[in-house]
C-alpha positions in Angstrom: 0.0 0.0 0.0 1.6 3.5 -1.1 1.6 5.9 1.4 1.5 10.4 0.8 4.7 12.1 1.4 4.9 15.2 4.1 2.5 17.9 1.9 1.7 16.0 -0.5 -2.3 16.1 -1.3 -4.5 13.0 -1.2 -6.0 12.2 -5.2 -9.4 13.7 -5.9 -12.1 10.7 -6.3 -12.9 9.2 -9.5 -16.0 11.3 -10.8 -19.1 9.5 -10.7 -17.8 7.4 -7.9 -19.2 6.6 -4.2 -16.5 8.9 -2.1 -17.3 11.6 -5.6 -21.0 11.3 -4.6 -20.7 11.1 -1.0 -18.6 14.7 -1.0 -21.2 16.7 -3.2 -23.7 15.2 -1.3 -22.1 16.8 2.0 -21.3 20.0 0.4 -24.8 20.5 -0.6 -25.7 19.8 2.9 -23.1 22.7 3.9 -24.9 24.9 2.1 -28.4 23.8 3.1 -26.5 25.0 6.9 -25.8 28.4 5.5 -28.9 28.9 3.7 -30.8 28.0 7.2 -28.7 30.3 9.1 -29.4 32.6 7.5 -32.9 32.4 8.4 -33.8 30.9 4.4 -36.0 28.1 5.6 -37.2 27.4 1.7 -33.8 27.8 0.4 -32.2 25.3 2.9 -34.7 22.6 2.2 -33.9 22.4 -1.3 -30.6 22.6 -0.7 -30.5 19.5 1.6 -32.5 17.8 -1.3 -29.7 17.4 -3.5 -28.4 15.6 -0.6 -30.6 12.9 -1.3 -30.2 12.9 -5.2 -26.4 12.3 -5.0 -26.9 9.3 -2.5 -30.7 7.7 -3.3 -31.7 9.8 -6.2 -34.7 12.4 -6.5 -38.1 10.6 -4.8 -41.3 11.8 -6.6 -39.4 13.0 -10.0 -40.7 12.0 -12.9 -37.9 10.5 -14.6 -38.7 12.6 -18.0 -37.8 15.5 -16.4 -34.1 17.8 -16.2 -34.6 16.1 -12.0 -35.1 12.6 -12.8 -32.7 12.8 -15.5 -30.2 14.3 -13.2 -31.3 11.6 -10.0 -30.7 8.8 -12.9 -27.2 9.8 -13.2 -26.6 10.9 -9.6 -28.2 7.9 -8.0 -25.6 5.5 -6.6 -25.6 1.5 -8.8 -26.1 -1.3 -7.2 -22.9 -2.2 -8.3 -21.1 0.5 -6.9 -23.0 -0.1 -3.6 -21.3 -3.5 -3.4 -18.0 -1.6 -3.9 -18.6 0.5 -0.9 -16.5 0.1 1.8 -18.3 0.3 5.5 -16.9 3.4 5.8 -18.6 5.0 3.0 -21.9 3.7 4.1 -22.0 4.6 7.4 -21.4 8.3 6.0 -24.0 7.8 3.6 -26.0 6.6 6.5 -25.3 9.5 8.3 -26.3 12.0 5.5 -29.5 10.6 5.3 -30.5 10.7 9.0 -28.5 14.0 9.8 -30.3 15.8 6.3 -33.7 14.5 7.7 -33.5 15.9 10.7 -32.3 19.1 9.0 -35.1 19.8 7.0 -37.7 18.7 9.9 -35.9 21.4 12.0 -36.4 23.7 8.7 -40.0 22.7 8.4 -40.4 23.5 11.7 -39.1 26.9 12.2 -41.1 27.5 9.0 -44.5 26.0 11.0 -43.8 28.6 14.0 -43.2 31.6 11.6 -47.2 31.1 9.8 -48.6 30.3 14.1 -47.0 33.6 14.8 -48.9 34.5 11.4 -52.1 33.3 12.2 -51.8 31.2 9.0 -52.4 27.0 9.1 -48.7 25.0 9.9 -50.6 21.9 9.5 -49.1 21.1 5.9 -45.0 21.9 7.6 -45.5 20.0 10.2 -46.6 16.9 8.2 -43.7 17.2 6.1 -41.7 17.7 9.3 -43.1 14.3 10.8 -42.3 12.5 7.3 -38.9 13.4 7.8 -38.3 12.8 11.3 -39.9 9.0 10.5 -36.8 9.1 7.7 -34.4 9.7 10.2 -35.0 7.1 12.5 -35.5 4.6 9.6 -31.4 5.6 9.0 -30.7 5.7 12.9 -33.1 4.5 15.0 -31.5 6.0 17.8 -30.6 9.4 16.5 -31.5 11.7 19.8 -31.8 14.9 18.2 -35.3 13.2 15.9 -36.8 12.7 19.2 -36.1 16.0 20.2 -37.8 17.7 16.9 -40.3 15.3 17.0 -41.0 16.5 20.8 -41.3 20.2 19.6 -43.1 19.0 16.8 -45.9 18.3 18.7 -44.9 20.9 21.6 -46.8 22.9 18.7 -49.6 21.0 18.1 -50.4 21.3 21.8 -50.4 17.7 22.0 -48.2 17.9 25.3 -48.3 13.8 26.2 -46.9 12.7 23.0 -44.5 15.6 23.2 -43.2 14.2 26.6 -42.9 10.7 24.9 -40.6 12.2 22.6 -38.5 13.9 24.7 -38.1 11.4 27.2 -36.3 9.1 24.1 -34.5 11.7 23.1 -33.0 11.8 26.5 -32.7 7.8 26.6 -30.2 7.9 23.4 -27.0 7.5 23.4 -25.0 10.6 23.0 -28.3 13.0 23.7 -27.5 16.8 24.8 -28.9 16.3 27.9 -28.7 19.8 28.8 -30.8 20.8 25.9 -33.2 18.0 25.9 -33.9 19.2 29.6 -34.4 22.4 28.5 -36.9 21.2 26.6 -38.8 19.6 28.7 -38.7 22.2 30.9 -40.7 24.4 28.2 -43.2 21.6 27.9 -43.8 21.3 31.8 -44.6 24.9 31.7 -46.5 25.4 28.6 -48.6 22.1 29.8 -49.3 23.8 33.0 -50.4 27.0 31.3 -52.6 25.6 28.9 -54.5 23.4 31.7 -55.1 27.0 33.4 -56.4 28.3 30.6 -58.7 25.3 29.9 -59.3 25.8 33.9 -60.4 29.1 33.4 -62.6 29.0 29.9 -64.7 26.0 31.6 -65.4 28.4 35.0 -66.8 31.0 32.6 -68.9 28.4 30.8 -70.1 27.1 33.7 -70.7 30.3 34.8 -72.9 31.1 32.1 -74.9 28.0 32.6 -76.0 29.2 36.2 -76.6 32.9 35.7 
């Protein structure tokens, strides 16, 4: 096996193969980082598409069009996925469950945006589920998918499933506990406010009844 000299540079990857792939896919996901930073929730999400079509291909293009001609020749042979060494799949692997999570976090901040709106966030956060469920199809014990999938529901107000999702989030290995706490902290409080309010709207109707 040859080994590099002191500052000499590894050799690019072969276009077209699994380590070529595997890079755009992760620079595409850089810029899906930027783009979300930068408070471009729509932008991100297409960014950490292209993501997917350099490592599964485009789902839901018709294979007519510029994207399914572009998935057909980004999308990763079975031949070459044979070749793969474990290394290269377990980044793969990563990219898919780290991208999900990404765009359910996008989806997300894009949901609270239209609430703060007054406009419906059903739509995002159905998207954001889908992904989330994609995520722990890659890595079933990816902690930061419980976590968005316990804010997820944080804003639907359903507070029980909310505490589910938190509480695996905090059973993972590797979990930010300190955030994940923080977290659930919210919940505790927002549960406790909205049981007041409920509290208070059904002492008015009562109220009302009796007058």
């Amino acid at each position: 096996m040859s080994s590099l000299s002191l500052g000499e540079e590894a050799p690019a990857p072969t276009p077209g193969s699994v380590t070529a792939k595997i890079l755009a896919a992760e620079e595409y996901k850089g810029k899906g980082n930027a783009a979300f930073l930068a408070g471009k929730f729509k932008k991100a999400i297409r960014h950490y598409n292209f993501v997917f079509a350099y490592v599964t291909g485009l789902p839901g293009q018709s294979p007519g069009g510029p994207a399914g001609d572009m998935s057909s020749m980004l999308r990763v042979s079975q031949e070459e996925q044979t070749k793969a060494t474990d290394s290269e799949l377990a980044r793969v692997n990563t990219l898919l469950a780290t991208t999900h999570v990404n765009i359910s976090t996008a989806y997300l901040e894009l949901s609270k945006k239209k609430e703060s709106e007054d406009k419906p966030i059903a739509d995002d956060l159905n998207h954001c589920f889908k992904h989330i469920d994609k995520a722990l199809t890659a890595d079933p014990k990816y902690w930061k998918a419980f976590y968005r999938k316990g804010q997820a529901h944080i804003l639907q107000l359903d507070f029980d499933k909310a505490r589910d999702a938190l509480e695996k989030a905090l059973a993972q290995p590797g979990a930010n506990k300190k955030v994940v706490l923080k977290e659930t902290k919210r919940l505790k409080q927002l549960d406790a406010a909205e049981k007041q309010r409920t509290k208070i709207i059904e002492k008015e109707l009562y109220k009302g009844m009796f007058a």
